[in-house]
mmCIF file of the N, C-alpha and C atoms, coordinates in Angstrom:
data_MODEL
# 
_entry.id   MODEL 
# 
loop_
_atom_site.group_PDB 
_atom_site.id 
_atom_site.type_symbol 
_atom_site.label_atom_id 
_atom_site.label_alt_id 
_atom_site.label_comp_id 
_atom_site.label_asym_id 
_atom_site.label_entity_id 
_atom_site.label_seq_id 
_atom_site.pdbx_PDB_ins_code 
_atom_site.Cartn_x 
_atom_site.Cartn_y 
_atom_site.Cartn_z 
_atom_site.occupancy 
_atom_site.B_iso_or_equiv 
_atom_site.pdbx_formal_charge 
_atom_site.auth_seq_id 
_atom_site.auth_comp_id 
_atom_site.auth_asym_id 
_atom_site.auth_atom_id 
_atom_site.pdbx_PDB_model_num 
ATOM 1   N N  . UNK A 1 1  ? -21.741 12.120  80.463 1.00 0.00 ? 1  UNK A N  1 
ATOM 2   C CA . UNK A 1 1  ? -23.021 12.065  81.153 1.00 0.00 ? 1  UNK A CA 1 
ATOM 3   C C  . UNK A 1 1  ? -22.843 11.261  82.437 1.00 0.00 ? 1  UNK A C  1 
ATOM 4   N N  . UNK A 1 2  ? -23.474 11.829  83.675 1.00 0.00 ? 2  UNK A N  1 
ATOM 5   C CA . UNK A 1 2  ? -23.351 11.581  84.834 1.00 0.00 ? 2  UNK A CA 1 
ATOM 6   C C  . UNK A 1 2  ? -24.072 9.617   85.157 1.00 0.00 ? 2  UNK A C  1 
ATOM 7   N N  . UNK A 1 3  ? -24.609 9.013   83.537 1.00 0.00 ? 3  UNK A N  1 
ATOM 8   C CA . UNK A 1 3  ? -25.328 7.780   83.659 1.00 0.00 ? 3  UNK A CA 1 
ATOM 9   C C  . UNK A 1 3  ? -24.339 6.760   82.797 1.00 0.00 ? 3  UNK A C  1 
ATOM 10  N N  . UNK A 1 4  ? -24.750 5.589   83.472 1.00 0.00 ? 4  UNK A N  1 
ATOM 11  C CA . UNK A 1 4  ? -24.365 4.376   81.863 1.00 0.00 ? 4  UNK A CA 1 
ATOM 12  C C  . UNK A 1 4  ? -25.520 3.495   82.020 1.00 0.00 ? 4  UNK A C  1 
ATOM 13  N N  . UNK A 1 5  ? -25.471 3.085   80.902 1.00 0.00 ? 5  UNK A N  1 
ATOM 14  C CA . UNK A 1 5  ? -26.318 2.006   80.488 1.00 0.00 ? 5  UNK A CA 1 
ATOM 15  C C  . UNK A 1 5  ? -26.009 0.305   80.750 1.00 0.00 ? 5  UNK A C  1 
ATOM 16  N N  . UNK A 1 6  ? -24.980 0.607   81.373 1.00 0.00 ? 6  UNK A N  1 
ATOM 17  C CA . UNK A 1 6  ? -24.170 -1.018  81.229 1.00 0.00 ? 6  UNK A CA 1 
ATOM 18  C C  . UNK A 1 6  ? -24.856 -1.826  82.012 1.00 0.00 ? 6  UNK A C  1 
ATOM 19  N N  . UNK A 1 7  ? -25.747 -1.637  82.874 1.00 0.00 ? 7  UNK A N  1 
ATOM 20  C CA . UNK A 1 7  ? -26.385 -2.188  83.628 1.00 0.00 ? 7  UNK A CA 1 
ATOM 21  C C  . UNK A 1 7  ? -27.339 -2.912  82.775 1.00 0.00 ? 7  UNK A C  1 
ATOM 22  N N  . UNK A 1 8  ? -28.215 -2.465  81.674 1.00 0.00 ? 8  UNK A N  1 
ATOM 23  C CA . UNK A 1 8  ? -29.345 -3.059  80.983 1.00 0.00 ? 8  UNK A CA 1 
ATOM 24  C C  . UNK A 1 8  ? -28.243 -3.539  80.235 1.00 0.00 ? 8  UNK A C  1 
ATOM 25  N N  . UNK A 1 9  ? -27.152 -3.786  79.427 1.00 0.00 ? 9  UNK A N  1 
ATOM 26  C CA . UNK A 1 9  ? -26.464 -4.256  78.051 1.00 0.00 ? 9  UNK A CA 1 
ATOM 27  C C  . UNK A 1 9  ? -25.930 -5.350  78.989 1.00 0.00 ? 9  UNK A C  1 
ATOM 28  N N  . UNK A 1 10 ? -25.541 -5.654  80.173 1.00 0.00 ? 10 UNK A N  1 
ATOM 29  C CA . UNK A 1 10 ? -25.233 -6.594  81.342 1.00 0.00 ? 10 UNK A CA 1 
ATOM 30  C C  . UNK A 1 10 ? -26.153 -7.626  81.281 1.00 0.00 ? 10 UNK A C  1 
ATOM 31  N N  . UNK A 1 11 ? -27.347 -7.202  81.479 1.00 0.00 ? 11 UNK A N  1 
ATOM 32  C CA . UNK A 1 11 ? -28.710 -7.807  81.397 1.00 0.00 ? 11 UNK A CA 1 
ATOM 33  C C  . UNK A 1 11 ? -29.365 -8.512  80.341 1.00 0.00 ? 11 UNK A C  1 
ATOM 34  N N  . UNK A 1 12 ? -28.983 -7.666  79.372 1.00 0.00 ? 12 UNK A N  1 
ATOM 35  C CA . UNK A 1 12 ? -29.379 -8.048  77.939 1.00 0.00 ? 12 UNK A CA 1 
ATOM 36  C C  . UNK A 1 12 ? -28.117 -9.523  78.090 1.00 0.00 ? 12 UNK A C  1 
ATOM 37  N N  . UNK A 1 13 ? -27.319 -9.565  78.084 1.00 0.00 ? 13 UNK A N  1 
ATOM 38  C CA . UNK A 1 13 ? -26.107 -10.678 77.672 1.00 0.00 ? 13 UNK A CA 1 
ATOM 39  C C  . UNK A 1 13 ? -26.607 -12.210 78.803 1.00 0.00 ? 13 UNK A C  1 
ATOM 40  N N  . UNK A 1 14 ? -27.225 -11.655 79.772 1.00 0.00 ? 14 UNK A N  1 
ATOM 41  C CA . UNK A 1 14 ? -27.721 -12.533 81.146 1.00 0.00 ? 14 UNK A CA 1 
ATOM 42  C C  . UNK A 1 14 ? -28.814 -13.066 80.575 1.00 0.00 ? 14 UNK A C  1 
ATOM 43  N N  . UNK A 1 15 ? -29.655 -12.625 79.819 1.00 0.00 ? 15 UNK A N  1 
ATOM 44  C CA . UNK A 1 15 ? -30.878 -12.940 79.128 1.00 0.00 ? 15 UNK A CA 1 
ATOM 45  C C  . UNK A 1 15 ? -31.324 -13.417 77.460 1.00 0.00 ? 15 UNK A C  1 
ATOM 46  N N  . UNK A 1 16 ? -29.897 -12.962 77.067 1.00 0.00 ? 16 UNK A N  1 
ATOM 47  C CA . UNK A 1 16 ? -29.310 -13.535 75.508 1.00 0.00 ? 16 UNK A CA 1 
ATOM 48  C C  . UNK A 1 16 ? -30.260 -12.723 74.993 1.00 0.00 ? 16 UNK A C  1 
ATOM 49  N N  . UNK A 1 17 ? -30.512 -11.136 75.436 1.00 0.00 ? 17 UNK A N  1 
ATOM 50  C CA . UNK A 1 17 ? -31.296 -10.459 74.574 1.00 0.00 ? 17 UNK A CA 1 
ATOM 51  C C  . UNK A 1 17 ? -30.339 -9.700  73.340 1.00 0.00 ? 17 UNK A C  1 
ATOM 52  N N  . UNK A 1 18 ? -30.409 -9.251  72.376 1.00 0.00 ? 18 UNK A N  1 
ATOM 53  C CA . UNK A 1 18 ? -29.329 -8.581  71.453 1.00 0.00 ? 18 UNK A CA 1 
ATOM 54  C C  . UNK A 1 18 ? -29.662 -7.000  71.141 1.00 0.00 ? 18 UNK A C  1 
ATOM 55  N N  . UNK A 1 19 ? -28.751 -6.304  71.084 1.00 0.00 ? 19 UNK A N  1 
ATOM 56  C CA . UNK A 1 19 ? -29.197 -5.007  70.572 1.00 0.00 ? 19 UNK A CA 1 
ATOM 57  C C  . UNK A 1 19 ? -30.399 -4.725  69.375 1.00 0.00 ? 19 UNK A C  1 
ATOM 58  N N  . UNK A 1 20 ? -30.093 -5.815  68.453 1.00 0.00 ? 20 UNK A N  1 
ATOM 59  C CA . UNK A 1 20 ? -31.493 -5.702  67.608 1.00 0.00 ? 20 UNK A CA 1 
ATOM 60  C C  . UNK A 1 20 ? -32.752 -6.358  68.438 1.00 0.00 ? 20 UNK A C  1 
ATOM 61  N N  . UNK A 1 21 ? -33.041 -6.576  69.420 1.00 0.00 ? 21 UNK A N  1 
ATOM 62  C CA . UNK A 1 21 ? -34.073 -6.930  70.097 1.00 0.00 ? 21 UNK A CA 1 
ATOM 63  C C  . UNK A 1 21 ? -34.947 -5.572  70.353 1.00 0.00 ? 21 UNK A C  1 
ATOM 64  N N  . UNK A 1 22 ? -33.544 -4.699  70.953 1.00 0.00 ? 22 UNK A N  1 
ATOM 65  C CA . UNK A 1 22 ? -34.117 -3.366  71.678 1.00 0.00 ? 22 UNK A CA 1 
ATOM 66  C C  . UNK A 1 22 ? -35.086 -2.811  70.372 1.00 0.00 ? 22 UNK A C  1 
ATOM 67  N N  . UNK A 1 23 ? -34.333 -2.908  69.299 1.00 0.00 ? 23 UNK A N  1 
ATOM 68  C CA . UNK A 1 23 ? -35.151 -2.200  68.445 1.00 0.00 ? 23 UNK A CA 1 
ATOM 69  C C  . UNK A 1 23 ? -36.702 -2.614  67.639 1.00 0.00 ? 23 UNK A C  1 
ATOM 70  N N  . UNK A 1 24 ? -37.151 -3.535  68.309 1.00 0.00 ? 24 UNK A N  1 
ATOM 71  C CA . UNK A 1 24 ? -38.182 -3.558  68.314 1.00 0.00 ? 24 UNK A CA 1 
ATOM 72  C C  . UNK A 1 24 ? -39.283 -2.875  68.756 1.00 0.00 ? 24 UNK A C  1 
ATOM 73  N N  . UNK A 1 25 ? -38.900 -2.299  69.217 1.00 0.00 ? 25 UNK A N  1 
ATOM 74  C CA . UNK A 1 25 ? -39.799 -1.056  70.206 1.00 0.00 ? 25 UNK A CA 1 
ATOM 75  C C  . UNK A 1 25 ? -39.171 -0.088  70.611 1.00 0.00 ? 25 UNK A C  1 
ATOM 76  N N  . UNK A 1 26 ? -37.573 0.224   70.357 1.00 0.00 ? 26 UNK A N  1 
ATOM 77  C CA . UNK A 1 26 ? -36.687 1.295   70.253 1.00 0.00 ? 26 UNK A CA 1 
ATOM 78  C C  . UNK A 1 26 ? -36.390 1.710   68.762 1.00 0.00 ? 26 UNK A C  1 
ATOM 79  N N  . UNK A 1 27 ? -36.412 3.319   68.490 1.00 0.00 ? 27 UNK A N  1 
ATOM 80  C CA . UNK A 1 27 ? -35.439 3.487   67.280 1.00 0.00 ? 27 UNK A CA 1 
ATOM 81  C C  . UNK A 1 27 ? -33.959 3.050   67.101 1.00 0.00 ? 27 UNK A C  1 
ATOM 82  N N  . UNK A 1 28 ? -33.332 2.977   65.857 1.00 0.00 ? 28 UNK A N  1 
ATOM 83  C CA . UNK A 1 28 ? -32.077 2.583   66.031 1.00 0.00 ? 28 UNK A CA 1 
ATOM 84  C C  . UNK A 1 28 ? -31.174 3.742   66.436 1.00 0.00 ? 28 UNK A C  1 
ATOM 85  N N  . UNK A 1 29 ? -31.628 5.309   66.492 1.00 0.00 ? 29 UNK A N  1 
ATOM 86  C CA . UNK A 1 29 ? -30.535 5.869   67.046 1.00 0.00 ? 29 UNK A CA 1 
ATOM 87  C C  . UNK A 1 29 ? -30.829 6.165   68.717 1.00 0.00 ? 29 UNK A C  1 
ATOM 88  N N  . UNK A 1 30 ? -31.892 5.842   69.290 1.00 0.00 ? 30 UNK A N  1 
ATOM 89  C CA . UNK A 1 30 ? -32.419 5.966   70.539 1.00 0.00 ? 30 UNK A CA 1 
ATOM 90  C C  . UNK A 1 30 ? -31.123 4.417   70.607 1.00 0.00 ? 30 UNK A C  1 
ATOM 91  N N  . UNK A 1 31 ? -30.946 3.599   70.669 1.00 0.00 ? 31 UNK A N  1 
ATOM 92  C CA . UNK A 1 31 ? -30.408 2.137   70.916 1.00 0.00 ? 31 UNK A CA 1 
ATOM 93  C C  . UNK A 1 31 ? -28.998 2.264   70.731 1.00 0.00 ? 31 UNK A C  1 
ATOM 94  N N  . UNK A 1 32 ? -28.722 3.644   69.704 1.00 0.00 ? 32 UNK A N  1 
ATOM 95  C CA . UNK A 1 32 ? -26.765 3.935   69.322 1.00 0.00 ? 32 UNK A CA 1 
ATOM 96  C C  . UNK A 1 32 ? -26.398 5.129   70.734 1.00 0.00 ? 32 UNK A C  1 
ATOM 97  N N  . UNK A 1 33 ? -27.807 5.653   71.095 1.00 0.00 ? 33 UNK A N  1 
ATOM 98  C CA . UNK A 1 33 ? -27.413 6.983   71.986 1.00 0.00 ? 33 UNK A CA 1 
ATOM 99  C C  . UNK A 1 33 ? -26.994 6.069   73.643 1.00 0.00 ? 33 UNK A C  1 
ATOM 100 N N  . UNK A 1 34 ? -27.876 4.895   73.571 1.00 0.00 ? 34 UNK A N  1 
ATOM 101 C CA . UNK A 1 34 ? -27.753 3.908   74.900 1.00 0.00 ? 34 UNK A CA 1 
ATOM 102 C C  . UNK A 1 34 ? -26.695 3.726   75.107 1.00 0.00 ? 34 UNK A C  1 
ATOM 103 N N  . UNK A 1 35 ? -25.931 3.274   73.531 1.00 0.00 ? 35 UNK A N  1 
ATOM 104 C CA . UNK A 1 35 ? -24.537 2.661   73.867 1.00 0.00 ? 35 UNK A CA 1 
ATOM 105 C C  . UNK A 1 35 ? -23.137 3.265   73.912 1.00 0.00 ? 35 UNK A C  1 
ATOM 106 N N  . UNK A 1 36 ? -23.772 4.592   73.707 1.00 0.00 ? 36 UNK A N  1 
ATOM 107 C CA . UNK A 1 36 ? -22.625 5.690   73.623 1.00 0.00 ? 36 UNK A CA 1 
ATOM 108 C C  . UNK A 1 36 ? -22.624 6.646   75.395 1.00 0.00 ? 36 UNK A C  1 
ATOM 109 N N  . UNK A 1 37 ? -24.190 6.001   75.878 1.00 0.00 ? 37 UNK A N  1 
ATOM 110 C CA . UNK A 1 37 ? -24.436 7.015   77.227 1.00 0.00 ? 37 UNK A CA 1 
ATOM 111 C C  . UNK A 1 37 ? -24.578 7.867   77.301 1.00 0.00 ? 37 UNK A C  1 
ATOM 112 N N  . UNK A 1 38 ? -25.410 8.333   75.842 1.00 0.00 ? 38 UNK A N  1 
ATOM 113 C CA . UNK A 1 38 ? -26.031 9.582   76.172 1.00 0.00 ? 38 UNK A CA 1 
ATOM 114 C C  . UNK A 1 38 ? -27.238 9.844   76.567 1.00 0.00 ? 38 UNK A C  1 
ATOM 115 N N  . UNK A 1 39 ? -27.987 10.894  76.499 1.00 0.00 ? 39 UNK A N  1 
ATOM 116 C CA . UNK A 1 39 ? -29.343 11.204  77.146 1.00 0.00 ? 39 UNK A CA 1 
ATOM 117 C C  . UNK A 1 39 ? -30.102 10.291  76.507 1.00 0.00 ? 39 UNK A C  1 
ATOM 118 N N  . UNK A 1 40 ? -31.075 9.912   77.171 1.00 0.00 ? 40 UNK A N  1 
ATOM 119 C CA . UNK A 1 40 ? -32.330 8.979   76.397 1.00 0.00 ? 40 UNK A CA 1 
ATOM 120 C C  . UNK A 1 40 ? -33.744 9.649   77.492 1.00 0.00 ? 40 UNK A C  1 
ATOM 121 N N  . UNK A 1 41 ? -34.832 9.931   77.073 1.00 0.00 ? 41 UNK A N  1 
ATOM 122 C CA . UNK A 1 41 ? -36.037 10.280  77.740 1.00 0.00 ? 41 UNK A CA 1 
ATOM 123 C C  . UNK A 1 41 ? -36.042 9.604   78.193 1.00 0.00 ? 41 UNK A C  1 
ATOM 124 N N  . UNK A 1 42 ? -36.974 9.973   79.629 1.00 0.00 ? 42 UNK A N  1 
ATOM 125 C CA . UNK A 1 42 ? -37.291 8.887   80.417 1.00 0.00 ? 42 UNK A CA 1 
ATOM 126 C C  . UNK A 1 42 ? -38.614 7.832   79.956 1.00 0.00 ? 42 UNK A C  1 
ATOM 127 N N  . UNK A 1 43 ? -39.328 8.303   78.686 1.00 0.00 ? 43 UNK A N  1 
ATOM 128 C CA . UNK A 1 43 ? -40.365 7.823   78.081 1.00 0.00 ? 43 UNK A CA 1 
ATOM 129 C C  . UNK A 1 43 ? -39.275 6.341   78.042 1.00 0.00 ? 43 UNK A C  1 
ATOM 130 N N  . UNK A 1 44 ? -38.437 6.760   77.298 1.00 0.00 ? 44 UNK A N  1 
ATOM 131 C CA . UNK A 1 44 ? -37.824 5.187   76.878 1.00 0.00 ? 44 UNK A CA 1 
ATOM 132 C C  . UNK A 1 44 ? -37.178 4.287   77.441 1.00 0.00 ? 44 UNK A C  1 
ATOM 133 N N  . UNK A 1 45 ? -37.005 4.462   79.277 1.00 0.00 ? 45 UNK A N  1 
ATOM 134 C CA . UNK A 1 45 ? -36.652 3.990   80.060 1.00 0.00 ? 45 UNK A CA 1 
ATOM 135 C C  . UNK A 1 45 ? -38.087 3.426   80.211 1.00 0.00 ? 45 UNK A C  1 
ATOM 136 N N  . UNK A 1 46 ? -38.845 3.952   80.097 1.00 0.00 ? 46 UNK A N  1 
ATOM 137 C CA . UNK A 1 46 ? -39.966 3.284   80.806 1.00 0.00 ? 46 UNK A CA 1 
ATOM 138 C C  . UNK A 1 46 ? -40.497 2.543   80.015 1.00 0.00 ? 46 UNK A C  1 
ATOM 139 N N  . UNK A 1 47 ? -40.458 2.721   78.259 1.00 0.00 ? 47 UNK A N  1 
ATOM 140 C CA . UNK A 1 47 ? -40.613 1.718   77.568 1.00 0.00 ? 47 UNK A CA 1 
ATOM 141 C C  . UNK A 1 47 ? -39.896 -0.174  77.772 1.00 0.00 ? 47 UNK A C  1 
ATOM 142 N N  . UNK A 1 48 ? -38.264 0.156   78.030 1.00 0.00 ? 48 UNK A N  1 
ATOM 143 C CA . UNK A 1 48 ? -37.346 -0.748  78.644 1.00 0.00 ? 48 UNK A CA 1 
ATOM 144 C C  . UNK A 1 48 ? -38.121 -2.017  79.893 1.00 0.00 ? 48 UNK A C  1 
ATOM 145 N N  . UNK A 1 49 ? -38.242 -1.197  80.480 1.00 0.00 ? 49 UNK A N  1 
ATOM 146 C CA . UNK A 1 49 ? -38.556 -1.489  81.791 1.00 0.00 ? 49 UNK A CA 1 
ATOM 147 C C  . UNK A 1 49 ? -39.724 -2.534  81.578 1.00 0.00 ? 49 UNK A C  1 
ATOM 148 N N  . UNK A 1 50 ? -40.979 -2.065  80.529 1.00 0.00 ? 50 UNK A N  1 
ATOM 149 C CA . UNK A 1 50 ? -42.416 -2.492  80.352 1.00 0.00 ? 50 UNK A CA 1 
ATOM 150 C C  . UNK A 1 50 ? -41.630 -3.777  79.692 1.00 0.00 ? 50 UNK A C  1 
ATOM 151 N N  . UNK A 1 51 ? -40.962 -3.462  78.851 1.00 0.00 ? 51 UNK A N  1 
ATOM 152 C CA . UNK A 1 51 ? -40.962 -4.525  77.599 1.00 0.00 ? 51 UNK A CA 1 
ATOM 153 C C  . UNK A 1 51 ? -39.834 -5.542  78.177 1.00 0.00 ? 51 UNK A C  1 
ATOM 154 N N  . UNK A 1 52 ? -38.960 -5.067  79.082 1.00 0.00 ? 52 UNK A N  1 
ATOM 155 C CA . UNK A 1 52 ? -38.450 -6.497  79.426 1.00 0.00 ? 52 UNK A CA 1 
ATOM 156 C C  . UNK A 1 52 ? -38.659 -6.825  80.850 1.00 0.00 ? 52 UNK A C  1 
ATOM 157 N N  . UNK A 1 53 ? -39.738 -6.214  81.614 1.00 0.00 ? 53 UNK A N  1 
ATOM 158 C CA . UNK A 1 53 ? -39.935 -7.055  82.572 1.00 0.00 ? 53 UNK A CA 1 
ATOM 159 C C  . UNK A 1 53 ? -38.728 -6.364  83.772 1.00 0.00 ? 53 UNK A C  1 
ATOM 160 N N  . UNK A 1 54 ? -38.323 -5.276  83.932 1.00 0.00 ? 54 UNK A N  1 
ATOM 161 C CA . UNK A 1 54 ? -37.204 -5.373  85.269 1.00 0.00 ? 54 UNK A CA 1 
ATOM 162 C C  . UNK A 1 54 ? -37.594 -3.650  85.556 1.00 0.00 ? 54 UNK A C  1 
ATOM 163 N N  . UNK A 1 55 ? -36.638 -2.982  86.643 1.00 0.00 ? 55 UNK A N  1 
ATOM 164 C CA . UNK A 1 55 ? -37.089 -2.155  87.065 1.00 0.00 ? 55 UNK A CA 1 
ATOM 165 C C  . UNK A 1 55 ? -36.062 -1.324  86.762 1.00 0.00 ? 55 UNK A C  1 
ATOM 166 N N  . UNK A 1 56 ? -36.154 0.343   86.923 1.00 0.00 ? 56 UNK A N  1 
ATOM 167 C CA . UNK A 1 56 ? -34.856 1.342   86.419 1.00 0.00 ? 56 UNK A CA 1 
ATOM 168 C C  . UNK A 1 56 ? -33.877 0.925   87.091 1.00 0.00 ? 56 UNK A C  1 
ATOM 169 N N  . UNK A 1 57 ? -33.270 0.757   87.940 1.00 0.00 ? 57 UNK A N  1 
ATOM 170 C CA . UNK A 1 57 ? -31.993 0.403   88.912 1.00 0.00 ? 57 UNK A CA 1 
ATOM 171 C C  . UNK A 1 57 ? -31.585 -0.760  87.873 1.00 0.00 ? 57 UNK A C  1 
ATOM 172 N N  . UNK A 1 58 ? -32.285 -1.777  87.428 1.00 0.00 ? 58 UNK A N  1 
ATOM 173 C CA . UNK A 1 58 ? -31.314 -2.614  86.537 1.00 0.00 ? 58 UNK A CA 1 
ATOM 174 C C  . UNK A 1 58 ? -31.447 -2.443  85.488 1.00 0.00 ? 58 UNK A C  1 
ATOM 175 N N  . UNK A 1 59 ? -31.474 -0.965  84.455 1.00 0.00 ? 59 UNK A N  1 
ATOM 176 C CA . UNK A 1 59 ? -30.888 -0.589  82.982 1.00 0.00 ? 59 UNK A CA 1 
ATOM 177 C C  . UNK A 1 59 ? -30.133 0.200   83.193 1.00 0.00 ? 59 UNK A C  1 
ATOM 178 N N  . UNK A 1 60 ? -30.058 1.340   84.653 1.00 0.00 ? 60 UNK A N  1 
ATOM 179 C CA . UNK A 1 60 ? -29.489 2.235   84.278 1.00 0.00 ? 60 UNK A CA 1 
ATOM 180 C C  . UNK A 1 60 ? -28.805 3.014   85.928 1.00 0.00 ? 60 UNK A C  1 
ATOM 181 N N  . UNK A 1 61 ? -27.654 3.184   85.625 1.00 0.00 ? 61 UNK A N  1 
ATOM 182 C CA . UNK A 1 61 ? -26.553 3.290   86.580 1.00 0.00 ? 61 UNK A CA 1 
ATOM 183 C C  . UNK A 1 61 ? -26.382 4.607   87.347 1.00 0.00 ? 61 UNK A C  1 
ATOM 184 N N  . UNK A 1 62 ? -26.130 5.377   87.863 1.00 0.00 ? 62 UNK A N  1 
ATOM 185 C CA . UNK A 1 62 ? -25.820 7.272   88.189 1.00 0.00 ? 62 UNK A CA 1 
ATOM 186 C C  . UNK A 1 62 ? -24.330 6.877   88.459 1.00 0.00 ? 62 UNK A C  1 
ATOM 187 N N  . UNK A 1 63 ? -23.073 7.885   87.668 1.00 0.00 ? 63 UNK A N  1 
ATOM 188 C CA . UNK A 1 63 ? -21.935 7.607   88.037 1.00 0.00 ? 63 UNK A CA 1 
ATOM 189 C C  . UNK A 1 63 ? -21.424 8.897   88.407 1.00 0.00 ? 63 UNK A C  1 
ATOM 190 N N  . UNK A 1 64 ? -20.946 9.156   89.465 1.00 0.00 ? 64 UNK A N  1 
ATOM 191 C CA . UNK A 1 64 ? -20.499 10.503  89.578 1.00 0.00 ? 64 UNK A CA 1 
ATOM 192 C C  . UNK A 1 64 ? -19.141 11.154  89.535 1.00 0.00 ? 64 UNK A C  1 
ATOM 193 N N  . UNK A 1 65 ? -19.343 11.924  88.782 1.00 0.00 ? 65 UNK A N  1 
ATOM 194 C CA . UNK A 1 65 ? -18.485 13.067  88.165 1.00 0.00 ? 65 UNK A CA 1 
ATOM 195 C C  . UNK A 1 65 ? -16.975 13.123  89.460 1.00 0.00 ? 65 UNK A C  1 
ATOM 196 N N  . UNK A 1 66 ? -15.822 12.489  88.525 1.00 0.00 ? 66 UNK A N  1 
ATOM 197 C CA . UNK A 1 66 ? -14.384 12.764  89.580 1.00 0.00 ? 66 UNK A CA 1 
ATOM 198 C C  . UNK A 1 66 ? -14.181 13.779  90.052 1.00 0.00 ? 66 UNK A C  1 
ATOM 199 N N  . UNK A 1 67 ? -14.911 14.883  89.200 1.00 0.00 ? 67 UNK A N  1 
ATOM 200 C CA . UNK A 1 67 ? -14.204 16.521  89.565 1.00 0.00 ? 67 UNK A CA 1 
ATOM 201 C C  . UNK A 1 67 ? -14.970 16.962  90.559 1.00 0.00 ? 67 UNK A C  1 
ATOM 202 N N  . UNK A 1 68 ? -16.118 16.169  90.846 1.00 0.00 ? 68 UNK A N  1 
ATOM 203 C CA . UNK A 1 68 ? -17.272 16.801  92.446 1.00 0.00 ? 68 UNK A CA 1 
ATOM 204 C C  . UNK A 1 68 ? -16.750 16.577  93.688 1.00 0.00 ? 68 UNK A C  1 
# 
């Protein structure tokens, strides 16, 4: 996938938040798909965003594809 997440799991460690935090308001496989970089709705970016206070640019990255 053309995204990573490392940007919010960066954040989370800057803020001593933990993966079981997310799941307070994330499912646990919505929170396994984050850390693997796969698709997540944008519903749940925007959940992110509400619940910890920061904006999309700092959960989530665009990385582009070597072969373009």
């Amino acid at each position: 996938m053309p995204f990573t997440y490392k940007p919010l799991f960066k954040m989370m460690i800057d803020r001593g938040i933990k993966k079981g935090d997310l799941r307070d308001f994330l499912s646990a496989s919505t929170v396994a798909k984050m850390g693997k970089d796969e698709y997540v709705a944008l519903e749940v970016l925007d959940k992110i965003c509400t619940h910890l206070d920061c904006k999309i640019e700092d959960i989530i990255e665009h990385v582009p594809d070597k072969n373009e």
